[in-house]
C-alpha positions in Angstrom: -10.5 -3.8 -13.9 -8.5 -5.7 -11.4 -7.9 -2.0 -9.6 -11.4 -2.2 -9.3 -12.3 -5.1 -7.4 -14.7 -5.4 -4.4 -15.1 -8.5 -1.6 -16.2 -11.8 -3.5 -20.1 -12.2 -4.1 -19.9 -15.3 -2.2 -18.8 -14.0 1.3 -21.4 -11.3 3.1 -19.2 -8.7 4.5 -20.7 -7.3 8.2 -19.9 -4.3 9.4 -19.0 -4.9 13.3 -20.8 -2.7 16.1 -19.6 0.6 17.5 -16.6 0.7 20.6 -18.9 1.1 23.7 -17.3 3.3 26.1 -16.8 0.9 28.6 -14.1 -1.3 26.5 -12.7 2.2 25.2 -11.5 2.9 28.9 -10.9 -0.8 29.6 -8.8 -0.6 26.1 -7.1 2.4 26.7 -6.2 1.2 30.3 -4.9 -2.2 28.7 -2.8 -0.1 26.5 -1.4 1.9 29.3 -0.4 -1.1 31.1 1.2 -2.9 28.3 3.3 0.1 27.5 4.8 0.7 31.0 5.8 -2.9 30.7 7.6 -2.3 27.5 5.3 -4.8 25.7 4.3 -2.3 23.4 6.4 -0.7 20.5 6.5 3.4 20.9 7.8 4.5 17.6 10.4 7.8 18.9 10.8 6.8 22.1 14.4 7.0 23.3 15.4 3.3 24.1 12.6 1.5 22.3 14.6 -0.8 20.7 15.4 -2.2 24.2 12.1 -2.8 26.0 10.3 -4.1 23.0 10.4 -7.4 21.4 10.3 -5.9 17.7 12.7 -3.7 15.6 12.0 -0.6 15.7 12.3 1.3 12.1 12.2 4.8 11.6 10.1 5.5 8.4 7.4 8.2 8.7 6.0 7.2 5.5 4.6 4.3 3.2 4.5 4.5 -0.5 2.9 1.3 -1.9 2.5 0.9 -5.5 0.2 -1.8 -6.3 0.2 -3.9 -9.9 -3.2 -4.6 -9.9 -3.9 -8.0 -11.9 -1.0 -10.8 -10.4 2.5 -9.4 -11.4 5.0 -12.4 -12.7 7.6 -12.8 -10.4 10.0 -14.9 -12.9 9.6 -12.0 -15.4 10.6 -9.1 -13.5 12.0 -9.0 -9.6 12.9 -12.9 -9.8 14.2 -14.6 -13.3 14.8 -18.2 -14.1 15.9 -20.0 -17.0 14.3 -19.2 -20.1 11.0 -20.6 -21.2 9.4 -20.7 -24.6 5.6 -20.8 -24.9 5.4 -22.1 -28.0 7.3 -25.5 -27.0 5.7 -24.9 -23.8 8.8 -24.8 -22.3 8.5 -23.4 -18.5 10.5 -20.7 -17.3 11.2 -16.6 -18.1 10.2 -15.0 -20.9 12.4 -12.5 -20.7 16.4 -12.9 -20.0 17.9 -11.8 -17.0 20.9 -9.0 -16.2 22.9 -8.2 -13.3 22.4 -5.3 -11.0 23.9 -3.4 -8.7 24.0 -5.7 -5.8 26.4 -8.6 -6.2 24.7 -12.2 -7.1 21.1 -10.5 -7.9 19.9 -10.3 -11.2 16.2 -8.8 -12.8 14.4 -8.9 -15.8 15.8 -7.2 -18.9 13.3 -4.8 -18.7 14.2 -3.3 -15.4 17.4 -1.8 -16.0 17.1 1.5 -14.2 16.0 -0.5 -11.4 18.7 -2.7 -11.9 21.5 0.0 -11.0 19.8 0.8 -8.0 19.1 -2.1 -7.0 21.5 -1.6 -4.0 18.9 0.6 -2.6 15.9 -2.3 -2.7 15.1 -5.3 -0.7 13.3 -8.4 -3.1 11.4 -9.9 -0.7 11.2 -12.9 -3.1 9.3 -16.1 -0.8 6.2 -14.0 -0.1 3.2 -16.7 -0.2 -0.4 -17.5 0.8 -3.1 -19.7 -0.4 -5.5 -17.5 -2.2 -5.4 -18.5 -6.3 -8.3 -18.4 -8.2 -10.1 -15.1 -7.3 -8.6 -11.6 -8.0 -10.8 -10.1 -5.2 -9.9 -12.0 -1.9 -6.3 -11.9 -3.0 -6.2 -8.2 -3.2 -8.3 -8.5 0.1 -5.5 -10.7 1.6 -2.4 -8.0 0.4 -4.4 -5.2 1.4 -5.4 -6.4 4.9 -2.8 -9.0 5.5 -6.5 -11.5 6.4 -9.1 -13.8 4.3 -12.0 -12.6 3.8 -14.8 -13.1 6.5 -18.1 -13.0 7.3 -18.4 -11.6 10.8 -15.9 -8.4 10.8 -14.6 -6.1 7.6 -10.3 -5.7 8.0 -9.0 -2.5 7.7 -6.3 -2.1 5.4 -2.6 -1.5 6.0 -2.7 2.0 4.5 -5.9 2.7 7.3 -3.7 0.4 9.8 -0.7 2.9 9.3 -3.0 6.4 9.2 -4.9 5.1 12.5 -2.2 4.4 14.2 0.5 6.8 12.9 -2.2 9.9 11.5 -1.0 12.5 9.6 2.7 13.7 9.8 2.0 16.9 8.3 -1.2 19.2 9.6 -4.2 20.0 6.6 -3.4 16.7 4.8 -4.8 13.2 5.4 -3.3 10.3 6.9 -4.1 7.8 4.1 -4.2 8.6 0.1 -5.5 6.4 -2.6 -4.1 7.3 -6.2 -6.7 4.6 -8.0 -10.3 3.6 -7.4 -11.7 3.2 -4.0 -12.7 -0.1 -3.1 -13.3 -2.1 0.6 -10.0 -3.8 0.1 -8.5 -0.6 0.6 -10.9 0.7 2.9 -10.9 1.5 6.9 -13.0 -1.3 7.5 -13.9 -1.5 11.4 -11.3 1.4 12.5 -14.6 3.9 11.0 -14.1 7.1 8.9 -11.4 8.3 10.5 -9.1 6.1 9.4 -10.4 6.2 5.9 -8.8 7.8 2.5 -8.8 10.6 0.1 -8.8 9.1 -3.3 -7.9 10.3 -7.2 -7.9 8.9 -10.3 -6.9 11.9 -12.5 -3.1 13.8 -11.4 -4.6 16.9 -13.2 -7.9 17.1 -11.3 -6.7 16.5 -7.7 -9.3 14.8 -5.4 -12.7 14.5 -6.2 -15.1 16.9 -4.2 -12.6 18.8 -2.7 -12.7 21.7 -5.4 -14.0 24.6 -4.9 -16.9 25.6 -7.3 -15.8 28.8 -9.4 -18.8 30.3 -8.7 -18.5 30.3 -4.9 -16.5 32.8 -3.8 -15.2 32.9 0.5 -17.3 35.0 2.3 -20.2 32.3 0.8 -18.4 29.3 1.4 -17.7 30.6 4.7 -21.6 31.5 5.7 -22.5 27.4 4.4 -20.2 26.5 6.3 -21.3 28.1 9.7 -25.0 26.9 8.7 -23.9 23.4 8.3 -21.6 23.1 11.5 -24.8 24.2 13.2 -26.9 21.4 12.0 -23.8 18.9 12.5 -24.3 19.7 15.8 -28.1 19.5 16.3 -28.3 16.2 14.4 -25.7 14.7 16.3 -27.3 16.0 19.4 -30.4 13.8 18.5 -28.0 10.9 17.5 -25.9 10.3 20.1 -24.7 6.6 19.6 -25.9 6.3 15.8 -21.9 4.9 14.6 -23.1 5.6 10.9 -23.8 9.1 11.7 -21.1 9.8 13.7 -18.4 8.2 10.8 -20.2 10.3 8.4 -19.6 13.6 10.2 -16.5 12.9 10.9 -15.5 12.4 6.7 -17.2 15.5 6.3 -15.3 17.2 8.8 -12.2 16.0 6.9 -13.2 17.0 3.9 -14.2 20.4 4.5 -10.5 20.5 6.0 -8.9 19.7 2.5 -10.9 21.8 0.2 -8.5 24.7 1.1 -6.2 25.7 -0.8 -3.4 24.8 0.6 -3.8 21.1 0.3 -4.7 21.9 -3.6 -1.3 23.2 -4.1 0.0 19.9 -3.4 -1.3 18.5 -6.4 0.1 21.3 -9.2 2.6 19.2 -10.6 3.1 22.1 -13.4 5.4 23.6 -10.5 8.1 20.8 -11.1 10.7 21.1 -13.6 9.9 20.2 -16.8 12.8 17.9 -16.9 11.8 16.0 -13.7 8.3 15.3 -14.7 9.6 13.6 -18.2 11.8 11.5 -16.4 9.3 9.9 -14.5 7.3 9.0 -17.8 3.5 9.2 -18.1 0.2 9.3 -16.1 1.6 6.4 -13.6 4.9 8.4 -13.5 2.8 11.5 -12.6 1.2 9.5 -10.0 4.8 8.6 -8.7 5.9 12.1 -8.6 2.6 12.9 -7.1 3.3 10.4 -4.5 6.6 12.1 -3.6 4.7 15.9 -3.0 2.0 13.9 -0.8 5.1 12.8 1.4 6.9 16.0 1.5 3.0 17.3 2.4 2.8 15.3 5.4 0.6 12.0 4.1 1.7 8.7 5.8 0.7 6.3 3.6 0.1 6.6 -0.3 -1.3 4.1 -2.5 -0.3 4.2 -5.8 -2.2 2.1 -8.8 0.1 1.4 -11.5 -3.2 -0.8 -14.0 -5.2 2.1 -14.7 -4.8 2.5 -18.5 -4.0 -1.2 -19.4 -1.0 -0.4 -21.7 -0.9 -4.3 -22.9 -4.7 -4.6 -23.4 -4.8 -7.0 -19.9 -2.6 -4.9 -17.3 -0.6 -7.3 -14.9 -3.3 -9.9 -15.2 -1.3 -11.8 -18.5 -3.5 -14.7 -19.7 -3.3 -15.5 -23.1 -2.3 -12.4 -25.1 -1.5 -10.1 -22.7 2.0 -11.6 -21.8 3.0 -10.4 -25.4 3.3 -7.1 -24.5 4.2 -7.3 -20.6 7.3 -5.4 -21.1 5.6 -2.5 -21.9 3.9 -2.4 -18.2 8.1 -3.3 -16.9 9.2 -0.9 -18.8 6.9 1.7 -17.2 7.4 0.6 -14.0 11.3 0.6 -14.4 11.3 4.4 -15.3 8.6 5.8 -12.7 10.3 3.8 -9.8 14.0 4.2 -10.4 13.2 7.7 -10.8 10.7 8.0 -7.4 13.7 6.1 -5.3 16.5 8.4 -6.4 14.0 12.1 -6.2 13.1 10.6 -2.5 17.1 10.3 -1.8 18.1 13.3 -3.8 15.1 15.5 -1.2 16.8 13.3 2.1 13.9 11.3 2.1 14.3 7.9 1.3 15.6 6.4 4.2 12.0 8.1 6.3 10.1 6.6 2.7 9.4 2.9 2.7 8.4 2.0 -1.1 6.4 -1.5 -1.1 5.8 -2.5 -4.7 3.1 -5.0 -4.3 0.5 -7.6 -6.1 -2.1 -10.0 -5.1 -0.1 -12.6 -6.1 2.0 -13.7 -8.7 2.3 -16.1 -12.0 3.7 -20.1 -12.7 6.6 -20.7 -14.7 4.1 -22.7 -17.1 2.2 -20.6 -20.2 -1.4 -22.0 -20.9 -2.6 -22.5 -23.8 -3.0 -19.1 -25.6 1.0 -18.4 -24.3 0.4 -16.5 -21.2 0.3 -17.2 -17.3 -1.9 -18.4 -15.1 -2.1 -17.7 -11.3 0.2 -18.4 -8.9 0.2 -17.7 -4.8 2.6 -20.0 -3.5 5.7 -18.1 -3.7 6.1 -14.5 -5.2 7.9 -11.2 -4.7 7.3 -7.8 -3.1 9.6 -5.6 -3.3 11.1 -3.3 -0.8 12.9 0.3 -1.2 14.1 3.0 1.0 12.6 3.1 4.6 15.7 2.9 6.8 16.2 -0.7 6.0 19.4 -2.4 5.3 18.9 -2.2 1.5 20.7 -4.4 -0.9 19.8 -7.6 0.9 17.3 -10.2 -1.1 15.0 -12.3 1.7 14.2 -15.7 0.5 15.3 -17.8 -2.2 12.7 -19.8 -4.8 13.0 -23.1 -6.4 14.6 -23.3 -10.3 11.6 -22.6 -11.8 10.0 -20.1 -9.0 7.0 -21.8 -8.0 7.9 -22.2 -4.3 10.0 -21.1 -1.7 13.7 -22.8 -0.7 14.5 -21.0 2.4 13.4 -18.0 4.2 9.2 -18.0 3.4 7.5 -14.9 4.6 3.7 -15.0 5.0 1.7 -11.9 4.6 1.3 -11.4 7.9 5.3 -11.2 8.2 5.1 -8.8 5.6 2.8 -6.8 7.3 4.8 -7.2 10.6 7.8 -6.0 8.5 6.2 -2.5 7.4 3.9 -2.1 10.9 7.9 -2.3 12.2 9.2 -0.1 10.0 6.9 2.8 10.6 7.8 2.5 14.7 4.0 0.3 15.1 4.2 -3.1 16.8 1.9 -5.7 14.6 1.5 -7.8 17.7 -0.5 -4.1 19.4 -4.5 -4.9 19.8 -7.2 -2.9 18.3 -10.9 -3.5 18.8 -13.6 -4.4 16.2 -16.8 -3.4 19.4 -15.8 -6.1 21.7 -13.6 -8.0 19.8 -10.0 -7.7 19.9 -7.8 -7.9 16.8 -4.3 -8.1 16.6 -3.0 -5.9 14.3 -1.2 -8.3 12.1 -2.3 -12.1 12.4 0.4 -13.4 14.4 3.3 -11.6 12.0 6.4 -11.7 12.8 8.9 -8.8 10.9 11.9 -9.9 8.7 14.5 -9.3 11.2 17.6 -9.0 8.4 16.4 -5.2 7.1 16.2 -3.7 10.5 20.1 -2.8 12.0 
């Protein structure tokens, strides 16, 4: 399952060495210079905007709904003339209809999209130059960096929860509605930066249940047992990194068993109504999405492949681009729906929705009618966040296979959500000694911030 992948088997993945303290206080005293000089961006500061040298947004959270598998940019976000793959004819497979922002069209099959449309950004020239393997390019739109074999990239939903944490108090930074894998992982940042993870809306979290048969008063007592030998064992351990990451995820989990954070995940208490517009178990996950943010969780990850309603999920070789519109269709429901809840609640404009994929399709069908893969230009799109919606960035060639004007790397896109959520992609983190940009030498679409 392409929601499933892990790094390639031919790169070896290290995990880098722990942040001594000497380069934490160099660090930290690096930081504090930078900022006095206005070099770094300080998301809520009155007069940001002035003394740094990116926009400043002023989003609080990150929705990102990921379509696992390569989604085809000419069949939903960017249609071109009609193909046939029977002549093997290039082009759409679907036709196209207008929206509600002047000039734009979208796929048939998005046509609750398509009348709030005026509410998105397509960001349609988004490129790199990974093709052939599933893993590094979810690797690559996760961390925004190629694989490599000497230090393990954090993601942009660890990025945003280390630097950002938790809006809300009892509730993580980072949640994953899908399987768990390194491309979605904390990589050098360490536990703390981590996620919570589901893959069911009507079980909640995994591990963070309380068993029936433990009632308070016993929870309580294992508790106070095991903070003791937390203590002793990390008393004996010092400077062990693996320890130390491991105590701290335990620490958050025992945080989240309660039930307070369980209520979030009740989706019973919604109106019926509500929860039948948003369609099925990646609807649920949608509306689920939407009670994490209200909760207080920066950044939510949101799987959309799970139960592979065309027999292939996004990834539509051969056969499975016969019943694609099935998966638009699904998404058309949930995310119309999600954008106008979020703005109905006030929160849309502090929401920024990124609907995303590792990379996209050609405008050619192989031989058994479907798509291959195709890197070199395809779209993300954008909704929400305190952008200036209703602008499309970037225009693609007839057929969609490469950009015209406006490209934007992933490392722009990065730049352009790091922004958004008041972070400066150009900031410097540390992998031990190492310092690592944030975003490799992004620079943020300028247009969608005012």
């Amino acid at each position: 399952m392409y929601d499933d992948v892990m790094q390639p088997a031919t790169e070896t993945l290290a995990m880098p060495t722990a942040l001594n303290r000497r380069r934490f206080l160099l660090s930290s005293a690096a930081t504090g210079v930078a900022a006095a000089n206005g070099a770094c961006l300080l998301a809520g500061k009155p007069g940001a905007a002035k003394s740094s040298p990116f926009p400043v947004g002023k989003a609080d959270h990150v929705i990102m709904v990921w379509l696992g598998g390569g989604a085809c940019q000419i069949d939903t976000w960017d249609p071109k003339r009609l193909g046939d793959p029977k002549l093997k004819k290039a082009g759409s497979y679907y036709p196209a209809i207008d929206t509600a922002v002047k000039g734009v069209q979208v796929c048939e099959h998005l046509p609750k999209c398509a009348k709030v449309l005026d509410r998105f950004n397509l960001v349609r020239t988004v490129n790199h130059d990974v093709i052939d393997e599933h893993a590094a390019a979810t690797y690559r739109m996760h961390t925004g960096r190629p694989v490599s074999g000497t230090i393990v990239y954090p993601s942009i939903g660890s990025l945003v929860a280390h630097e950002r944490g938790a809006v809300g108090k009892g509730v993580p930074g980072y949640v994953v509605i899908g399987y768990p894998n390194i491309a979605r992982g904390p990589g050098f940042l360490g536990a703390k930066a981590n996620f919570v993870y589901l893959i069911d809306t009507k079980k909640g979290p995994a591990g963070l249940t309380r068993p029936r048969d433990e009632t308070l008063s016993r929870r309580a007592r294992r508790e106070k047992l095991l903070a003791k030998l937390r203590a002793d064992f990390r008393k004996r351990n010092p400077n062990d990194k693996s320890i130390r990451d491991y105590d701290q995820t335990l620490e958050q989990a025992l945080r989240l068993s309660g039930p307070e954070f369980a209520k979030v995940f009740q989706l019973d208490g919604e109106p019926a109504s509500l929860r039948q517009s948003y369609g099925g178990e990646f609807g649920q996950r949608c509306l689920l999405s939407r009670r994490l943010v209200q909760a207080g969780v920066r950044f939510i990850e949101v799987s959309h492949n799970l139960n592979f309603v065309n027999g292939t999920g996004w990834d539509t070789h051969n056969d499975g681009q016969l019943k694609q519109h099935l998966l638009i269709k699904e998404l058309d429901s949930a995310l119309s729906v999600l954008v106008l809840d979020l703005e109905q609640k006030k929160l849309l404009d502090k929401t920024l929705i990124v609907v995303s994929s590792e990379f996209g399709r050609p405008a050619k069908f192989d031989a058994g009618g479907g798509r291959g893969h195709h890197s070199k230009s395809f779209t993300v799109a954008l909704a929400g966040g305190g952008l200036q919606n209703g602008k499309p960035i970037g225009t693609t060639d007839d057929l969609g296979m490469k950009p015209v004007d406006r490209p934007v790397s992933v490392p722009d896109l990065f730049a352009t959500i790091c922004c958004a959520v008041g972070i400066s992609p150009a900031k410097e983190l540390y992998a031990g000694d190492r310092p690592v940009p944030i975003t490799d030498m992004g620079k943020p679409v300028r247009e969608l911030f005012g």
